[in-house]
N, C-alpha and C positions, 0 to 999 in steps of 0.2 A: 530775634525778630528784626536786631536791626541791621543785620547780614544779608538778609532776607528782602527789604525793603527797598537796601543799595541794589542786590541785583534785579529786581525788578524794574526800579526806576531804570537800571541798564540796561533793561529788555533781554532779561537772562532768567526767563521764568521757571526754565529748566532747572538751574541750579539753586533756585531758588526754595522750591519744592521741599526740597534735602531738610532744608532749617525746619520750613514752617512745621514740616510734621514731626522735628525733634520738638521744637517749643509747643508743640501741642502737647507732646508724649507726658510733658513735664505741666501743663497746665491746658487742661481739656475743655475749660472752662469760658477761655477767650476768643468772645468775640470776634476782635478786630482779627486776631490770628486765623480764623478759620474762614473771613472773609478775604484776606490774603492769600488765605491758599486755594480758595473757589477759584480767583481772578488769575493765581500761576496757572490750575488745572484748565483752564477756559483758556487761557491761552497758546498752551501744549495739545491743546485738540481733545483732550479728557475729560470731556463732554459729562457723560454719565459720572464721573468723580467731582467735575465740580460741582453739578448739579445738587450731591448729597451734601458736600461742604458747605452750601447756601443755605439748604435745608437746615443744617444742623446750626450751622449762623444764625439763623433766624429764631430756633427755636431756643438757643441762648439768650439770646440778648431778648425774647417776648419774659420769659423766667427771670430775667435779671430787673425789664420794667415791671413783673410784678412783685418780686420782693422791694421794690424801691417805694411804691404804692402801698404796701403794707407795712413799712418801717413809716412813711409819712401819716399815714390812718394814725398807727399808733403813737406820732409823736403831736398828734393835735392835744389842744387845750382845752378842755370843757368851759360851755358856756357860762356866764351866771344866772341864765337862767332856767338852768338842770334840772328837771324838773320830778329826777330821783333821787335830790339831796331827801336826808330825811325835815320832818317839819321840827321844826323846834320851837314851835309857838302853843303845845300844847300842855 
């Protein structure tokens, strides 16, 4: 990724390509890496490829904000005033 990043920043999007989709092959999962590589294809003229890498960029990172949303749900603290504790006054 960070092979990748140099030759971008040096407007070498071409050789760039090469990494991002080894660091994909190995982590398909990433984000930033698949928005890195929309922005080589976009900029080598492969249009219709980066297109689908934005796509899929996005569709990652909406999956990643709701598992983050679902780990915070479940690390809330009940109120005191729960009002499914049992009663103990009886």
């Amino acid at each position: 990724m960070g092979m990748a990043r140099i030759l971008m920043g040096n407007e070498k999007p071409d050789e760039a390509i090469p990494f991002l989709e080894k660091f994909l092959e190995d982590d398909p999962l990433n984000a930033n890496a698949r928005y890195e590589l929309a922005t080589a294809l976009k900029a080598t003229h492969r249009t219709a490829e980066a297109q689908e890498q934005l796509r899929l960029f996005q569709e990652v990172r909406a999956s990643k904000d709701k598992v983050t949303q679902l780990y915070r749900q479940m690390n809330k603290r009940p109120t005191a005033d729960n009002t499914d504790a049992p009663n103990t006054n009886q």
